[in-house]
C-alpha positions as CSV (number, residue, x, y, z in Angstrom):
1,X,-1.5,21.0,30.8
2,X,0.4,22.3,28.0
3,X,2.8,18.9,28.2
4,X,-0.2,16.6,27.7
5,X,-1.5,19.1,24.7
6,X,1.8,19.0,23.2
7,X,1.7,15.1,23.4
8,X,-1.5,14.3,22.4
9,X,-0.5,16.9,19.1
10,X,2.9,14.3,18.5
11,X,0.9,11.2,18.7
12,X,-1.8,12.5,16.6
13,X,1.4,13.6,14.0
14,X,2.9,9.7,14.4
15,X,-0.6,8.4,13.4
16,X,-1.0,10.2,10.7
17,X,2.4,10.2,9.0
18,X,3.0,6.4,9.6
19,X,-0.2,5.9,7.4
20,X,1.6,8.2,4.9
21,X,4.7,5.9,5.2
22,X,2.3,3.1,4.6
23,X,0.5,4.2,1.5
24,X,4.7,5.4,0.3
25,X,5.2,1.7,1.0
26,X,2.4,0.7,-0.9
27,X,3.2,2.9,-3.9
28,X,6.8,2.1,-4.2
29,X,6.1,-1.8,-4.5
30,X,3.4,-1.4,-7.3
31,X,4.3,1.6,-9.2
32,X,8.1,2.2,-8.3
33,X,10.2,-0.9,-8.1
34,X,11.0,-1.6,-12.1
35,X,10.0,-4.6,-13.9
36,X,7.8,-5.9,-10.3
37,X,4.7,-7.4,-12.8
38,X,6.9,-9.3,-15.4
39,X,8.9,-10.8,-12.7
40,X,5.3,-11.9,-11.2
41,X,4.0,-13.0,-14.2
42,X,7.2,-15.1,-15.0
43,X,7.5,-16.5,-11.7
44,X,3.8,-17.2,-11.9
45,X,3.3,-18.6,-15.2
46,X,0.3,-16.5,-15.9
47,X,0.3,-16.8,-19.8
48,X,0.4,-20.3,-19.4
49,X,-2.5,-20.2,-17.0
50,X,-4.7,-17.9,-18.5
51,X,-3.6,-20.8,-21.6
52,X,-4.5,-23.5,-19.5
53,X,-8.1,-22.4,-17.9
54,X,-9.1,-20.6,-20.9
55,X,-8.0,-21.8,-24.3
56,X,-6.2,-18.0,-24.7
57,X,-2.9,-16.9,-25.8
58,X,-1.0,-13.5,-24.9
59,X,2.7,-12.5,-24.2
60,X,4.1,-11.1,-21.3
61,X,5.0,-8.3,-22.9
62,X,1.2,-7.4,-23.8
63,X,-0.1,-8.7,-20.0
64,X,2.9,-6.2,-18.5
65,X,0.8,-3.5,-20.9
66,X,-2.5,-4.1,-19.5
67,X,-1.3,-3.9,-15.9
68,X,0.2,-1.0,-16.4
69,X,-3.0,0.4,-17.8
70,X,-4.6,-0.9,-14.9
71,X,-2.7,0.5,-12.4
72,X,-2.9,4.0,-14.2
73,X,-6.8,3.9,-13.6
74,X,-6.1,2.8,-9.8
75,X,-4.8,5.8,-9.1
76,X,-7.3,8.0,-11.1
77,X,-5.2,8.7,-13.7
78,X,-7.5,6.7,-16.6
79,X,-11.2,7.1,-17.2
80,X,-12.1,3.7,-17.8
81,X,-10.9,0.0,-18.0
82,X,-11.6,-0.1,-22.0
83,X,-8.1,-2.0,-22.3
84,X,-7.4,-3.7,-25.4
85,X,-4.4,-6.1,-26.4
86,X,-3.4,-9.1,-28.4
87,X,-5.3,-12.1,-27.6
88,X,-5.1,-15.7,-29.8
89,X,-3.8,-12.8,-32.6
90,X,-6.6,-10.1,-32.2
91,X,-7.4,-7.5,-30.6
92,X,-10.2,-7.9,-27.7
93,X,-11.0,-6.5,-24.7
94,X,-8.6,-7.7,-21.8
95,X,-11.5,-6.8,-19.0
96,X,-15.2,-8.2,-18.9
97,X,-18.0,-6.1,-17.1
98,X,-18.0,-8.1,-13.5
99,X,-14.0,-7.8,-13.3
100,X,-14.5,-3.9,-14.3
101,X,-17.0,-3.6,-11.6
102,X,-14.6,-5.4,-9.2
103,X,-11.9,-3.0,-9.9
104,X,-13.6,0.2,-10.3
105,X,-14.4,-0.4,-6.4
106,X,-10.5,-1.2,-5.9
107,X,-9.7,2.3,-7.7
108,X,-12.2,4.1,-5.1
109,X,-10.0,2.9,-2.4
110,X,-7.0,3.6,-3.9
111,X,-7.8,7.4,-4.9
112,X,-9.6,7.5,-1.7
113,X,-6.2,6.4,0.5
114,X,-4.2,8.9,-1.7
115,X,-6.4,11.8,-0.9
116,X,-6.3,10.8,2.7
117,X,-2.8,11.3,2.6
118,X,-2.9,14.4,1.2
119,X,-4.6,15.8,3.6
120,X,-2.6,14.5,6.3
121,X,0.8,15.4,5.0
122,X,-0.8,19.1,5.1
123,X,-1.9,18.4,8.9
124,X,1.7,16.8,9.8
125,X,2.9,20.1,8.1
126,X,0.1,22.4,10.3
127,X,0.9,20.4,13.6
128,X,4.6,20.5,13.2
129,X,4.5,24.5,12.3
130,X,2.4,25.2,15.4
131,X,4.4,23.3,17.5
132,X,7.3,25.3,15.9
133,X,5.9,28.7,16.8
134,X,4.8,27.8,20.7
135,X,7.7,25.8,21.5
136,X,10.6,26.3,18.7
137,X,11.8,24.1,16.8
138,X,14.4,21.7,18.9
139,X,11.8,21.0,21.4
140,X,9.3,20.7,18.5
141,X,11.5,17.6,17.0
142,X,11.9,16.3,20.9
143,X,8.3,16.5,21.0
144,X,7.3,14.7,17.6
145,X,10.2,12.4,17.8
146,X,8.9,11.0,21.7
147,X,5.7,10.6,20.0
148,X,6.8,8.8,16.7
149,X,8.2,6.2,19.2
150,X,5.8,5.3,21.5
151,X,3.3,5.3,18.3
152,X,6.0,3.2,16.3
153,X,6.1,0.4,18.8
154,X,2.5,-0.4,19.3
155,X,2.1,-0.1,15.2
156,X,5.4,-2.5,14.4
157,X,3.6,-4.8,17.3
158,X,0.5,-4.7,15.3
159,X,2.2,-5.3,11.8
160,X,4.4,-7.9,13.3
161,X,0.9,-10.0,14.9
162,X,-1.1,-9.6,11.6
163,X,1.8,-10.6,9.6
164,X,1.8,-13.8,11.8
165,X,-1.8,-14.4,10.8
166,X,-1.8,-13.9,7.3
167,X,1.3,-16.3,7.1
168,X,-0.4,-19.0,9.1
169,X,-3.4,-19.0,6.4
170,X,-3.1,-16.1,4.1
171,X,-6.1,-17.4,1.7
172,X,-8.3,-16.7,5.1
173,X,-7.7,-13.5,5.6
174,X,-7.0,-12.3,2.2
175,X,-10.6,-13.5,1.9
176,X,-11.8,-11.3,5.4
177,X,-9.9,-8.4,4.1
178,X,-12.3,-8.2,0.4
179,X,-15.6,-9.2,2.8
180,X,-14.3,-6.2,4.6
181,X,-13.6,-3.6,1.9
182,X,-15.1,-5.3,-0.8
183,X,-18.8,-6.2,0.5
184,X,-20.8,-6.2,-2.9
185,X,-19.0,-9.8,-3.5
186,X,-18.0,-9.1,-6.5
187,X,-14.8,-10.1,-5.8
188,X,-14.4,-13.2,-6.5
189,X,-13.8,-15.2,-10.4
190,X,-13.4,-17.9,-12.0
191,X,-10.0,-18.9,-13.4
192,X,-12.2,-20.3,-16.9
193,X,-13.9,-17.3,-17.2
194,X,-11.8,-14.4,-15.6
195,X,-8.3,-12.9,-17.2
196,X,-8.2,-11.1,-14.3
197,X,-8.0,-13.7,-12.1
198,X,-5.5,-15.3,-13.9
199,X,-2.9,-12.4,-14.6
200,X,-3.2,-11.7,-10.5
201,X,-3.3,-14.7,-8.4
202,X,-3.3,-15.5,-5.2
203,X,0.9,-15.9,-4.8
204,X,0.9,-12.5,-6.7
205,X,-0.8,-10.8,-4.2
206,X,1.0,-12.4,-1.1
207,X,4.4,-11.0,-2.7
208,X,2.9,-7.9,-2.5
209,X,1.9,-7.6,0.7
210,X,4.9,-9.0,2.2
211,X,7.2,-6.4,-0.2
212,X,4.8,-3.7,1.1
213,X,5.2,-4.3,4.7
214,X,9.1,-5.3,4.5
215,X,9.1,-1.9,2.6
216,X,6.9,-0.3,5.1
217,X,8.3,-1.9,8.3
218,X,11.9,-0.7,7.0
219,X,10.6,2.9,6.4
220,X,9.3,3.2,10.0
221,X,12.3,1.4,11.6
222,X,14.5,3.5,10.1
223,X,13.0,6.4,11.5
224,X,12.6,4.7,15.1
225,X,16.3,4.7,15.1
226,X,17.0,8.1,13.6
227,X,14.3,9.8,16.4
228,X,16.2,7.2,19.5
229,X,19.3,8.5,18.2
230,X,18.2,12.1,17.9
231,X,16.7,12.2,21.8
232,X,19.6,10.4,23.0
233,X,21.8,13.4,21.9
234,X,19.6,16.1,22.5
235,X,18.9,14.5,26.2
236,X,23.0,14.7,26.4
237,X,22.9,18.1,24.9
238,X,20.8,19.3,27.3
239,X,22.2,17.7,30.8
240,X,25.3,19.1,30.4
């Protein structure tokens, strides 16, 4: 009885900390690898689009400002999307009301995933010290480590089909993903009347997801080794 409690503790630990590895992933790609949104907006030409569909001009250096504003309000850290920079020589609001809307759902997400994590780093932090205390803490690593890996498997097998969908037709499910999370429908713009849509298109956000879950996939991999590695010597240890 006290094998399965113990087990049903580690896989509830793996759950939870491979969704903190995922939001880590997440937040390393947008807000930790340097120079990620001018290297974007290069490759994607987004002055010249926003140029092209709307009749606007703005430097990179200017659109690299307003999504680093942006991503300060994702994460809670702004009040509002009041974001103004140099467009066709003026200043002028970079944001109109329905793109505002759009993104002040996006921040509740975010904030919403970062809290989550919170709280589950301090209940991987609980579940490990309890373990700790009832069992000590080699068998405690044994423990967690046998239920990182049978977790780890079905969640890289999970990754590696959805990634297999989304390459196949990622328009289609980048689309299911907003009906999913983003159900008002205010999601969606038009490149002659949205900035927005033109500073983040669609190849911008399919870089991101596939730096996020090479980032992510790497992360957890990593550690699938390390906790193989660490049960194959303690196994060893043990047996002789």
């Amino acid at each position: 009885m006290k094998a399965i409690h113990h087990s049903f503790l580690s896989i509830i630990f793996s759950l939870m900390f491979i969704f903190i590895l995922f939001v880590t992933s997440f937040e390393a790609v947008c807000y930790w690898t340097p120079d990620f949104y001018r290297k974007e907006f290069i490759k994607y030409d987004v002055t010249g689009s926003l140029n092209s569909w709307m009749g606007e001009t703005i430097t990179i250096d200017d659109m690299c400002y307003v999504i680093d504003q942006t991503m300060v309000y994702l994460r809670g850290d702004r009040e509002n999307l009041i974001i103004d920079t140099n467009i066709n020589g003026k200043q002028t609001q970079f944001y109109n009301d329905n793109e505002k809307s759009h993104m002040a759902d996006v921040r509740d997400l975010f904030v919403k995933c970062i809290f989550l994590r919170s709280i589950f780093i301090l209940s991987c932090l609980a579940i490990a010290g309890y373990l700790v205390v009832i069992t000590g803490a080699k068998k405690t690593v044994c423990e967690l480590a046998k239920g990182y890996i049978h977790v780890c498997m079905l969640i890289l097998l999970a990754v590696f089909l959805i990634g297999i969908l989304a390459a196949s037709d990622f328009t289609k499910y980048f689309t299911i993903f907003h009906e999913i999370f983003f159900s008002q429908g205010n999601w969606m713009f038009d490149p002659r009347e949205s900035r927005m849509i033109n500073m983040l298109p669609e190849g911008f956000f399919s870089d991101c997801a596939l730096n996020i879950v090479m980032t992510f996939i790497g992360a957890v991999t990593a550690l699938l080794i390390s906790a193989s590695v660490y049960l194959i010597a303690a196994k060893k240890h043990f047996s002789k």
